[in-house]
SEBA-867299 format. One record per residue (C-alpha): x, y, z. Coordinates in steps of 0.25 Angstrom, whole numbers, plus 2048, in hexadecimal, padded with zeros to 3 digits. Each point is the difference from the previous one (the first is absolute). Layout:
BEGIN
XYZ
...
// end
This chain:
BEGIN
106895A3B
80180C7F6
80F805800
80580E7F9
80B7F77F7
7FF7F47F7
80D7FD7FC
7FF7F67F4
80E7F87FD
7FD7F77F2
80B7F4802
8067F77F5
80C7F6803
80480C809
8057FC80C
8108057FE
7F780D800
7F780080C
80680080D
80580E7FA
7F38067FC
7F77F980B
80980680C
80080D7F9
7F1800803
7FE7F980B
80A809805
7F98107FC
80080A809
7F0800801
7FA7FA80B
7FD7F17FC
7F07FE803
7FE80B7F3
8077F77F5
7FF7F17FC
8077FA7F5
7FA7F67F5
80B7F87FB
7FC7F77F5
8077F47FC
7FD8007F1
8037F17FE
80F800802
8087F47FF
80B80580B
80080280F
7F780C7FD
7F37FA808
80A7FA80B
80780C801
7F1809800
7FB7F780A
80F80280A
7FB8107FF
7F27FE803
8027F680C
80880A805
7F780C7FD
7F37FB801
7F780C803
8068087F4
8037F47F4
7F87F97F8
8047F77F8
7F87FC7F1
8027F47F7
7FF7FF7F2
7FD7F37F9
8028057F2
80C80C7FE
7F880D7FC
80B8087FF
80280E808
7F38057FB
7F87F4803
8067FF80F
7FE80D804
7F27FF7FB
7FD7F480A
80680880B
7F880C7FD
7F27F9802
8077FA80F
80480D802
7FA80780C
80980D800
7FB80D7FC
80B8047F7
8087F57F8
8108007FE
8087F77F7
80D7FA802
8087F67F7
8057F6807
80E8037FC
7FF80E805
7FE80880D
7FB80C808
80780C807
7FD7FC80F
7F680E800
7F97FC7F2
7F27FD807
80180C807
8058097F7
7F37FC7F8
7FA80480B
8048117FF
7F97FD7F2
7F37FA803
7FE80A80B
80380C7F8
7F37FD7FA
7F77F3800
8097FD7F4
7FE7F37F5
80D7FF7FC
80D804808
80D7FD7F9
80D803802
80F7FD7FC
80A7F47FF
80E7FC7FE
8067F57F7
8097F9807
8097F47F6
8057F4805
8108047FE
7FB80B80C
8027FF80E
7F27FF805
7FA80380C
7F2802807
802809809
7FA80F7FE
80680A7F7
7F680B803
805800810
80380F802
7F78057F4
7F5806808
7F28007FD
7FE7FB7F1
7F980C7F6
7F57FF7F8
8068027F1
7F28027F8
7F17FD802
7F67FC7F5
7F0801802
7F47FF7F5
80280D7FB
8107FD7FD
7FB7F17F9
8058037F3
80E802806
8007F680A
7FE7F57F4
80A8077F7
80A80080C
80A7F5803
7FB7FC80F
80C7F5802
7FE7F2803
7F67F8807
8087FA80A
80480E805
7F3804801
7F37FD808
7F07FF7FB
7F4801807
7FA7F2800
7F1804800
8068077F2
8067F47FA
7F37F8803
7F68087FD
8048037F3
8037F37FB
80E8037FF
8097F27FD
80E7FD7FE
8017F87F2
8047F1805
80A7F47F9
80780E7F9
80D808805
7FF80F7FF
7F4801806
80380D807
7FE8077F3
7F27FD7FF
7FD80180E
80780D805
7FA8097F3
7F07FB803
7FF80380F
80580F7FF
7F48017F8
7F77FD80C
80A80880C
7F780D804
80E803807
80E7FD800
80D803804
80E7FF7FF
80B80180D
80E8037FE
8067F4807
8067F47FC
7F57F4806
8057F37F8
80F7F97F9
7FE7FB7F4
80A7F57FC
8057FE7F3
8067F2800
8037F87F1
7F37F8804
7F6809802
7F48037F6
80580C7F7
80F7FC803
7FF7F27F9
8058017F3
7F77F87F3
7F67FD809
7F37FE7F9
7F880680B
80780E7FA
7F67FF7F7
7F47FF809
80280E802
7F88027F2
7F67FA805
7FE80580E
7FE80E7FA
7F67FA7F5
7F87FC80C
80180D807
7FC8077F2
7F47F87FF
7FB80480F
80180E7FC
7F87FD7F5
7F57F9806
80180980E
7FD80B7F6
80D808804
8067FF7F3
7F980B7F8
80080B80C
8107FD803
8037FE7F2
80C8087FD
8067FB80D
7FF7F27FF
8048017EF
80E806806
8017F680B
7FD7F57F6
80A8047F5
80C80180D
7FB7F4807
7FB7F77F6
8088057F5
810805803
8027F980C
7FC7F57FD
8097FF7F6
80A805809
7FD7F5808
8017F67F3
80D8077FA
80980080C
7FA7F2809
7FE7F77F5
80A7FA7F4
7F58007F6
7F78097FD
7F17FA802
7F78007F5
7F6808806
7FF80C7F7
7F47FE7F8
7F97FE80D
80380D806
7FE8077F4
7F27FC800
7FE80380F
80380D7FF
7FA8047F3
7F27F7806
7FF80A80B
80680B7FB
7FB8027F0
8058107FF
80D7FC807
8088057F5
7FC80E800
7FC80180F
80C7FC806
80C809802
80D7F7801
80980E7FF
8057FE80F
8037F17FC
8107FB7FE
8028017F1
8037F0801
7F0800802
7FB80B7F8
8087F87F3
7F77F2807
7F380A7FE
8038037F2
8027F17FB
7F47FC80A
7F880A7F6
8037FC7F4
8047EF804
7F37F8801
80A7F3801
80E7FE807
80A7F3801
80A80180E
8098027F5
7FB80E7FD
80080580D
80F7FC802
80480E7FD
7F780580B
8077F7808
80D8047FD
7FF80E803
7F97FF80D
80D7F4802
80B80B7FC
7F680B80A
8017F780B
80F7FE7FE
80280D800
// end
């Protein structure tokens, strides 16, 4: 039975987490025969599956419950889900987070303004130090607004614009499919490739102005674990996503906006990410040097870095003019963006 809402929860030793996220589902505002949710045990060695399986005894009509015998990661989970999926519009939701009790319907104002691919809205970071609750904060707020719209003629924009996260968001799943549109597997950071590749396909989009999902920020999670290797898989995600473009044949008509994401998103943060979440600096700068000037050949006189922090205009110059780079040449780098973040 075809339902408006898939609700797709990836689940990975998580089961301190789910009673939270799953009543906040099970629990939206929005009549129950319109969503269904897909959790997907991703080979957890914890109570996880027991804990899915409590949920979807209990809510059988609505929960279904996935199992995989290999861990794929987030990406890899979600893209099992997806293909089981028989809502029209998809949502995600990490197991450690969860929904404002008026998220599924506040979707709703979205997709009706308009038969819209994308509808995605706001969140809140919630820590573990916090008191935390799952009741609504939007009680009293009135009917959620409509903050901007994008269509064809607005593409350019609407790929140079920062939409926000996935799992705030929802996607039309004839969209996903039909275009072939993946999460990389067995890698963390698999949003960065996803999230930039499918505004290329949306006719429509937009974005509400109402807090749908918590994120939780907990020592544990994926960007919050410091010297994790998986930091670096970041890298590689966006070397995949660089490569659709290329062979989708979107690179050369969006070149200047995917050049200025690339040297943001591929470039400074990621080493924003390496400076501040890891001891040592990981010996990957020869590999992104190469990426970008592979992709990008007239980088160097194309690019304007004069709205970038001077900490990365001074990266700019030496990326110029350094073919090659030890960790221990970078530590100045490091240190200035240590004493910014200090600050």
């Amino acid at each position: 039975m075809n339902k408006m809402f898939s609700v797709i929860i990836p689940c990975y030793n998580a089961a301190s987490f789910l009673d939270r996220s799953l009543q906040s589902v099970v629990g939206q505002s929005l009549d129950k025969s319109m969503f269904e949710i897909i959790a997907v045990n991703d080979a957890s060695t914890d109570e996880t599956l027991n804990c899915l399986n409590k949920w979807a005894e209990e809510y059988p009509t609505i929960i279904k419950v996935l199992t995989n015998e290999i861990n794929l990661r987030q990406g890899g989970a979600r893209n099992v889900a997806i293909k089981h999926a028989c809502g029209e519009y998809v949502c995600f939701l990490d197991a450690d987070d969860w929904m404002e009790t008026d998220a599924l319907a506040t979707f709703m104002i979205g997709i009706q303004k308009g038969d819209m691919d994308i509808v995605t809205s706001k969140h809140q970071e919630n820590y573990e130090d916090s008191d935390i609750s799952i009741t609504s904060s939007n009680e009293d707020r009135g009917i959620p607004k409509i903050e901007k719209e994008f269509n064809d003629s607005d593409k350019a924009e609407f790929i140079a614009y920062n939409l926000g996260f996935v799992w705030c968001s929802v996607y039309k799943r004839s969209m996903i499919t039909e275009n072939e549109i993946w999460f990389p597997e067995h890698l963390a950071y698999e949003d960065i490739c996803w999230q930039r590749l499918i505004k290329f396909y949306a006719r429509k989009a937009c974005i509400i102005d109402r807090i749908t999902h918590h994120h939780f920020n907990h020592s544990e999670s994926t960007m919050n674990k410091k010297n994790a290797t998986h930091h670096i898989d970041r890298l590689k995600c966006y070397e995949i996503l660089l490569e659709e473009y290329n062979n989708r044949g979107l690179l050369k008509p969006y070149y200047s906006q995917i050049m200025n994401d690339t040297m943001e998103t591929y470039l400074y943060n990621s080493y924003y990410m390496f400076f501040t979440m890891m001891d040592y600096i990981p010996d990957v700068y020869e590999r992104m040097r190469s990426t970008i000037y592979n992709y990008f050949p007239d980088w160097e006189t194309t690019y304007d870095d004069s709205m970038v922090p001077m900490v990365f205009q001074y990266l700019i110059k030496y990326l110029k003019k350094a073919k090659k780079a030890t960790p221990e040449d970078l530590q100045p780098f490091k240190d200035a963006i240590l004493e910014i973040v200090k600050d």
